[in-house]
DOPAKE-390689 format. One record per atom (N, C-alpha, C): x, y, z. Coordinates in Angstrom, 2 decimals. Example, Ala and Ser with C-alpha at 12.3 -4.5 7.8 and 13.67 -1.06 7.14 Angstrom:
DOPAKE-390689
         x         y         z
     13.19     -5.69      7.80
     12.30     -4.50      7.80
     13.20     -3.30      7.80
     12.85     -2.25      7.08
     13.67     -1.06      7.14
     12.90      0.03      7.87
This chain:
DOPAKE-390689
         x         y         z
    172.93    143.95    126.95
    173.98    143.89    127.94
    175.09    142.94    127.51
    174.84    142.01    126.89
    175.79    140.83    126.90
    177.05    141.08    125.29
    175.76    142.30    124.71
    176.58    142.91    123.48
    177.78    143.99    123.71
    176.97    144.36    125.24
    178.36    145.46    125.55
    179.23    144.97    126.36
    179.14    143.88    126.90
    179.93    142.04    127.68
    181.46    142.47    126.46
    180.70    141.50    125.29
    181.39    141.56    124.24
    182.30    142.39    124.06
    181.49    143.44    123.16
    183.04    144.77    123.14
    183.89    145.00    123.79
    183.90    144.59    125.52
    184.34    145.17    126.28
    185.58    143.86    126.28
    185.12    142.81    125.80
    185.95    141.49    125.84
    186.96    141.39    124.86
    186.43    142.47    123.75
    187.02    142.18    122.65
    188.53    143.27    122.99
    188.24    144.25    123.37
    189.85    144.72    123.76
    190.44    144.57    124.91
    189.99    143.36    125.07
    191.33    142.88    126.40
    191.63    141.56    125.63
    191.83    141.25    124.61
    192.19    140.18    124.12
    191.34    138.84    123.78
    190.56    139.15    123.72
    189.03    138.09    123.69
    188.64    137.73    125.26
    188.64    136.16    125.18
    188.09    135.81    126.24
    189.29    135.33    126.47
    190.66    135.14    126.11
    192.06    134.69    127.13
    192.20    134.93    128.53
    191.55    136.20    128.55
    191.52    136.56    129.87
    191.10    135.52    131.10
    190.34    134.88    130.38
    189.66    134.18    131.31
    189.66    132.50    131.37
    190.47    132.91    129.99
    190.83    130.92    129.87
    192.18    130.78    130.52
    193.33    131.50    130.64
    194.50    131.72    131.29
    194.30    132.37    132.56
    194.44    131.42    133.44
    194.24    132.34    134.89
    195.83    132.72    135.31
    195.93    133.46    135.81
    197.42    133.54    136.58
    197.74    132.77    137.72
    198.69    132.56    137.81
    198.90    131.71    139.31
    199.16    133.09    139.99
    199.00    132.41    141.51
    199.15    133.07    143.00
    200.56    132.85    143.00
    201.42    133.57    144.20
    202.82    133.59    144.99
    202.05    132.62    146.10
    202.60    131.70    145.98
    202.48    130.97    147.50
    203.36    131.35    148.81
    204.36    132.04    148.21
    204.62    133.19    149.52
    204.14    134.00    150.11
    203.77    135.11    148.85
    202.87    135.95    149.51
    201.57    135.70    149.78
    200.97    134.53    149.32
    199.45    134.80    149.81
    200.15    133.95    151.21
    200.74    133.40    151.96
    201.08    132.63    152.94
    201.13    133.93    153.86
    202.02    134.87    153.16
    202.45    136.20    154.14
    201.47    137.12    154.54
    200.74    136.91    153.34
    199.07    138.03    153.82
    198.50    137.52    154.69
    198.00    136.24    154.77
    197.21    135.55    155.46
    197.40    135.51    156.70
    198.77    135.02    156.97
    199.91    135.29    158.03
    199.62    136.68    158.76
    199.56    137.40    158.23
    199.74    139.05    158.65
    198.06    139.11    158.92
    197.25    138.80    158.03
    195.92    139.23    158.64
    195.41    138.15    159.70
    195.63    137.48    159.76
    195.18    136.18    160.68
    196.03    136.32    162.35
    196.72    136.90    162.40
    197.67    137.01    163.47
    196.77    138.59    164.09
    196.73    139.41    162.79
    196.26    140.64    163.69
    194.62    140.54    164.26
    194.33    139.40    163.81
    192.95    139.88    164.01
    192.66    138.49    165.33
    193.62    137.93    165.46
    193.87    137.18    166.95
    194.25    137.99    168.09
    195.21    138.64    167.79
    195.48    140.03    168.31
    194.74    141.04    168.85
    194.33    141.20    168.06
    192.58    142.04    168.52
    191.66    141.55    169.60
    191.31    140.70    168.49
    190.47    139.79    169.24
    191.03    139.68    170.81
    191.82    139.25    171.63
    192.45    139.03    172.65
    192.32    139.96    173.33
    192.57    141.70    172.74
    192.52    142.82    173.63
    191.40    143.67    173.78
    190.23    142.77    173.04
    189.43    143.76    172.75
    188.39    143.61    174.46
    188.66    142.48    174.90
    187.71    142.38    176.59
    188.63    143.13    177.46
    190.24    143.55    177.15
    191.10    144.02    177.86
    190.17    145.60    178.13
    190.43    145.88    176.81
    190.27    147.28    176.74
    189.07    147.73    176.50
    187.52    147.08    176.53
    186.66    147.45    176.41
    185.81    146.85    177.32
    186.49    146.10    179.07
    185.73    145.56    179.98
    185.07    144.84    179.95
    185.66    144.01    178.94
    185.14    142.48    179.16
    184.28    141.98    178.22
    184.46    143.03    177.41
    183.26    142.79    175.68
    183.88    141.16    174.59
    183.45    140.55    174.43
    184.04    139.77    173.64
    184.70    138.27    174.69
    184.60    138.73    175.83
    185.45    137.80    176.29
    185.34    135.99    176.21
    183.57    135.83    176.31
    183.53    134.37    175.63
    184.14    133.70    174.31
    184.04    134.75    173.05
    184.60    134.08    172.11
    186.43    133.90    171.97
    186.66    134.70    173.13
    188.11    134.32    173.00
    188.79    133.17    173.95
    187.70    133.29    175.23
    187.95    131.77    176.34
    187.16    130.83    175.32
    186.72    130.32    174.11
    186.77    130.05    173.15
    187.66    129.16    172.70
    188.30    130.25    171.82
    189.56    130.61    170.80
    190.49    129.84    171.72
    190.83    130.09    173.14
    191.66    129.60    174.02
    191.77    127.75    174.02
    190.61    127.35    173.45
    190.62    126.11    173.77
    191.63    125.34    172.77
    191.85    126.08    171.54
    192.57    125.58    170.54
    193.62    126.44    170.65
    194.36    127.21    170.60
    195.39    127.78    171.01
    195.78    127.81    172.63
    196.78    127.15    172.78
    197.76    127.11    174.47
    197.97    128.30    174.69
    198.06    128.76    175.78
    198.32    130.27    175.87
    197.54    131.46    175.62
    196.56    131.34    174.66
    195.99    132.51    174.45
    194.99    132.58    175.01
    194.58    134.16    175.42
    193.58    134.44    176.40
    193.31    135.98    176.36
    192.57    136.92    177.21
    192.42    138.14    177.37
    192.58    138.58    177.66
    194.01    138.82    177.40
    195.59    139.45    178.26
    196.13    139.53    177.06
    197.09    140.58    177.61
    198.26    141.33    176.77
    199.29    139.58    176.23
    199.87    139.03    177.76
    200.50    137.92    176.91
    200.14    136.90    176.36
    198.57    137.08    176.25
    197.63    135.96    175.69
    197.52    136.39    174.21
    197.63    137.74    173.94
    197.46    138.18    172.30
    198.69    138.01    172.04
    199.77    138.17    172.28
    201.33    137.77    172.17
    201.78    136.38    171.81
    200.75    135.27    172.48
    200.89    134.27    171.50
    199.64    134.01    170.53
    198.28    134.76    170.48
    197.64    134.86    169.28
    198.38    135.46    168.67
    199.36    136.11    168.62
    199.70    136.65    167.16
    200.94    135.72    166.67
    201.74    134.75    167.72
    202.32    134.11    167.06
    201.59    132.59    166.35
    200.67    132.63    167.13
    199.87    131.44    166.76
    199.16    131.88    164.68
    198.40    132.67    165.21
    198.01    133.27    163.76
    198.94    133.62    162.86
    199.97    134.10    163.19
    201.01    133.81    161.68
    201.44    132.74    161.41
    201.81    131.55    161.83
    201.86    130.90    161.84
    201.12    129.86    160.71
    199.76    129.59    161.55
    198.57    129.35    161.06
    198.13    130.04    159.90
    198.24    131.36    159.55
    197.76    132.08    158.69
    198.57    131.58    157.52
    199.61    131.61    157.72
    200.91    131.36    156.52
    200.63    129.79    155.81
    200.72    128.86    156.88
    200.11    127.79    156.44
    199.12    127.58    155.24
    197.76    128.35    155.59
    196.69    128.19    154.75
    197.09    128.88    153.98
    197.87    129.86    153.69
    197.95    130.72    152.70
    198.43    130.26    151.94
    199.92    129.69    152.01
    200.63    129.25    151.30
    199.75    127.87    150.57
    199.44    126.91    151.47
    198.54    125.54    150.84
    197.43    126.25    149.85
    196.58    126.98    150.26
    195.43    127.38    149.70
    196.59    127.87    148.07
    197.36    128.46    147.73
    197.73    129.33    146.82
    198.33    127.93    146.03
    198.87    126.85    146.44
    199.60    125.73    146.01
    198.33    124.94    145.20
    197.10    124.95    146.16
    196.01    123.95    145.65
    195.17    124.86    144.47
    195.70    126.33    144.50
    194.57    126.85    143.39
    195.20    126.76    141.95
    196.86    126.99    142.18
    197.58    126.40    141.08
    197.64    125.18    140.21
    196.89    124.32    141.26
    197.42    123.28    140.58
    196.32    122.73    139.80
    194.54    123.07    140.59
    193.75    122.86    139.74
    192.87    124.31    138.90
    194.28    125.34    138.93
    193.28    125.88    137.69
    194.20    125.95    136.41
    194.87    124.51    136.61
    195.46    124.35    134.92
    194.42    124.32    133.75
């Protein structure tokens, strides 16, 4: 196995591949994160709306750290501004801190 490792290493340029990492966009991983972290607050929020009340502890929860949000339409309205927000944050830091120590 580790012979066919090899070959397979040998035409992608040896092992560079793996001694050169690429850096991240600290934009865009800020913007993904952003975008998935917001929708899934979002959700989360409507999902006791629209499925009678399923879920509703973990989001009176969620409520304790976010103002405003709750299991209502204008409660996911500020989970989703809360989670982009938040999402972008880590994204962006997380993509800043992987740069810097995978010199």
């Amino acid at each position: 196995m580790l012979i066919c490792l090899a070959s397979i290493f040998k035409y992608c340029n040896g092992l560079s591949v793996f001694m050169n990492p690429k850096k991240l966009n600290p934009k865009a991983s800020g913007l993904s994160f952003g975008i998935l972290y917001s929708a899934s607050l979002f959700l989360l929020a409507l999902l006791p709306v629209l499925f009678n009340g399923w879920a509703k502890t973990a989001v009176l929860e969620m409520s304790s750290l976010y103002i405003g949000y709750g299991p209502s339409f204008k409660g996911a309205l500020f989970g989703l501004v809360y989670g982009f927000v938040m999402g972008s944050v880590f994204g962006y830091l997380l993509a800043l801190l992987y740069n810097k120590f995978s010199r």
